[in-house]
matplotlib code that plots the C-alpha trace (Angstrom):
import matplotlib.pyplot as plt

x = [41.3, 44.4, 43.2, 45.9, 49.6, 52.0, 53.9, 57.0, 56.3, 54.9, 58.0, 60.7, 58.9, 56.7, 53.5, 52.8, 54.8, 52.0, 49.3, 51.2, 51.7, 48.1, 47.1, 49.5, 48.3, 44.8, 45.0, 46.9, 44.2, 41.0, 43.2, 44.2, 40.5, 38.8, 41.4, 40.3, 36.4, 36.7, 39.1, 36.5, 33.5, 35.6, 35.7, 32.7, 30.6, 33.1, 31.9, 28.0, 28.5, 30.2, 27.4, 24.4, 26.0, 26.7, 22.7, 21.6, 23.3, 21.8, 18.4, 18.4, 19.9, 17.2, 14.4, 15.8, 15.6, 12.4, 10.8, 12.6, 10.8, 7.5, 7.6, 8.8, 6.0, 3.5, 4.5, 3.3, 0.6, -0.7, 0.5, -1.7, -4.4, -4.7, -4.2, -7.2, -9.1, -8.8, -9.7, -12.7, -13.2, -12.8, -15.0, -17.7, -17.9, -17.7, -20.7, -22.7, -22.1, -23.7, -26.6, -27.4, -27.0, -29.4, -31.8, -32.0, -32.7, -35.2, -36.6, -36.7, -38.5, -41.2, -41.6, -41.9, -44.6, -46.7, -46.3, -47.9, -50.7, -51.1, -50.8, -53.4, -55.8, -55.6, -56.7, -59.9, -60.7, -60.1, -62.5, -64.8, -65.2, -65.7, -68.3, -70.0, -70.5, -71.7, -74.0, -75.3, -75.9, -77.7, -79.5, -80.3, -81.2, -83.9]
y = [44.5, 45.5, 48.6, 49.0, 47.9, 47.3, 50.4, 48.8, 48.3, 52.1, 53.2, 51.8, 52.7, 55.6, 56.9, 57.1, 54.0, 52.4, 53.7, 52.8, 49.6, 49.0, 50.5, 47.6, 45.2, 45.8, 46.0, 42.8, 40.9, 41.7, 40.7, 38.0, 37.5, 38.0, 35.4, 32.8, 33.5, 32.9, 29.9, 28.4, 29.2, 27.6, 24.8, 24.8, 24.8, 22.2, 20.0, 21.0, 19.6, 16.7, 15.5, 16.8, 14.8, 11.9, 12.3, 12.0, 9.2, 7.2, 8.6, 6.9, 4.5, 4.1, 5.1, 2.3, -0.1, 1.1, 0.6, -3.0, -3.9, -2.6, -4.3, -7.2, -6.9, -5.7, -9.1, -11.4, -9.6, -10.4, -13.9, -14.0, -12.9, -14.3, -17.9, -16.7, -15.6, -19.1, -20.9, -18.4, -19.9, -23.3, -23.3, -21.4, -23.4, -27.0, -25.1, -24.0, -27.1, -29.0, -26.4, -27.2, -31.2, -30.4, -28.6, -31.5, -33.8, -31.7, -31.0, -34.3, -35.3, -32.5, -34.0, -37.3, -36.1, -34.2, -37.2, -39.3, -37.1, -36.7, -40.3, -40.8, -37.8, -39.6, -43.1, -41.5, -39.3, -42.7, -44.7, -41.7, -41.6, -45.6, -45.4, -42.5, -44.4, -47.6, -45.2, -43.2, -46.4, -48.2, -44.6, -44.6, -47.6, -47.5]
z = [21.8, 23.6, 25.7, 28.4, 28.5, 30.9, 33.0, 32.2, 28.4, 28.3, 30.2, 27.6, 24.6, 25.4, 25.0, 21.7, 21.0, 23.3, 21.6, 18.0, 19.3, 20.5, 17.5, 15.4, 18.1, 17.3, 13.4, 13.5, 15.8, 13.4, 10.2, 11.9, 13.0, 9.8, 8.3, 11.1, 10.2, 6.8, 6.9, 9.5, 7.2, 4.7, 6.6, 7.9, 4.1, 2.9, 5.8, 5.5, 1.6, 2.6, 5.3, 2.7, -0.1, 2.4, 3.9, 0.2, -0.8, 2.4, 1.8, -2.2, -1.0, 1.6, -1.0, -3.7, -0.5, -0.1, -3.7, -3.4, -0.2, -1.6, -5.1, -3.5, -0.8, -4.0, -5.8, -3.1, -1.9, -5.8, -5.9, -2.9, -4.4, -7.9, -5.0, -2.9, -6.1, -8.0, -4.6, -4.5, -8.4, -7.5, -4.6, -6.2, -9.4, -7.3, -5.3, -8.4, -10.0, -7.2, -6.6, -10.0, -9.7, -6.7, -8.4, -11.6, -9.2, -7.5, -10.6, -12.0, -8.7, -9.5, -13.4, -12.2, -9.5, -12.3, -15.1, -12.1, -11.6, -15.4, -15.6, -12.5, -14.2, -17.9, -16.7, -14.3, -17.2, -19.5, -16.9, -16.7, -20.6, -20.4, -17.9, -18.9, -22.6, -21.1, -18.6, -22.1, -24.3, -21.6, -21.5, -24.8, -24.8, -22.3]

ax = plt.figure().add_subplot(projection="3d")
ax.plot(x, y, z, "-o")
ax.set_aspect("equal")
plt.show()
C-alpha cells in the first residue's frame, strides 16, 4: 500500500525505519482491511435476510390475497351459474311444456279429423250395405 515516504520522514528515522514502518504501515492496512470486509459482509447478509424474509412475507401475503380474490371470484362465478342454469331450467320446461300442449292439440285435431272420416266411411259403407240389400232382394226377386 504505502510504497514511498516522505524525504523528511526517511531522513529522521532512517532507512530501515522506513522500510519497518512501511512494512507496519502495510500489515496494519490489510488487518485493518480484512476487518472492514468481513464487518461489511456481515452487514451486508444480515440485510440480504432481512429483505428475503421481508419479500416473503409480502409475497404470502400477496398469495393469501390472491386465493381470497379467487375463491371469492370462484363463488360468484357459481352463483352465476347455478342462476343461469335454473333460468336455462325454467325456460326449457315452460317451452317443453308448451311444445307438448301444442302437439295435444295438434293431435287431438288429427283424431278428430280421422273419427270424421271413420264416421263418414261407416255411414257410406252403412248406406252401401242398405242399398246393396234392397238392390239384391229386388234381384232375387226378379
Amino acid at each position: 500500500m504505502f510504497h514511498r515516504m516522505p524525504r523528511k520522514f526517511e531522513e529522521v528515522i532512517g532507512s530501515q525505519g522506513v522500510d519497518e514502518f512501511v512494512g507496519f504501515m502495510n500489515t496494519a492496512f490489510a488487518a485493518n482491511k480484512e476487518n472492514i470486509v468481513e464487518i461489511v459482509s456481515e452487514r451486508f447478509e444480515r440485510r440480504l435476510s432481512e429483505e428475503i424474509h421481508a419479500f416473503r412475507s409480502d409475497i404470502k401475503t400477496e398469495i393469501a390475497d390472491l386465493r381470497a380474490e379467487f375463491k371469492s371470484d370462484l363463488s360468484e362465478l357459481r352463483s352465476e351459474f347455478k342462476s343461469e342454469i335454473a333460468e336455462l331450467r325454467a325456460d326449457f320446461k315452460m317451452e317443453l311444456k308448451q311444445e307438448i300442449s301444442d302437439l295435444r292439440s295438434e293431435m287431438n285435431e288429427k283424431f278428430a279429423e280421422v273419427y270424421k272420416l271413420i264416421s263418414s266411411q261407416t255411414k257410406w259403407v252403412f248406406g252401401a250395405v242398405v242399398a246393396l240389400t234392397g238392390i239384391f232382394s229386388i234381384i232375387v226377386k226378379l
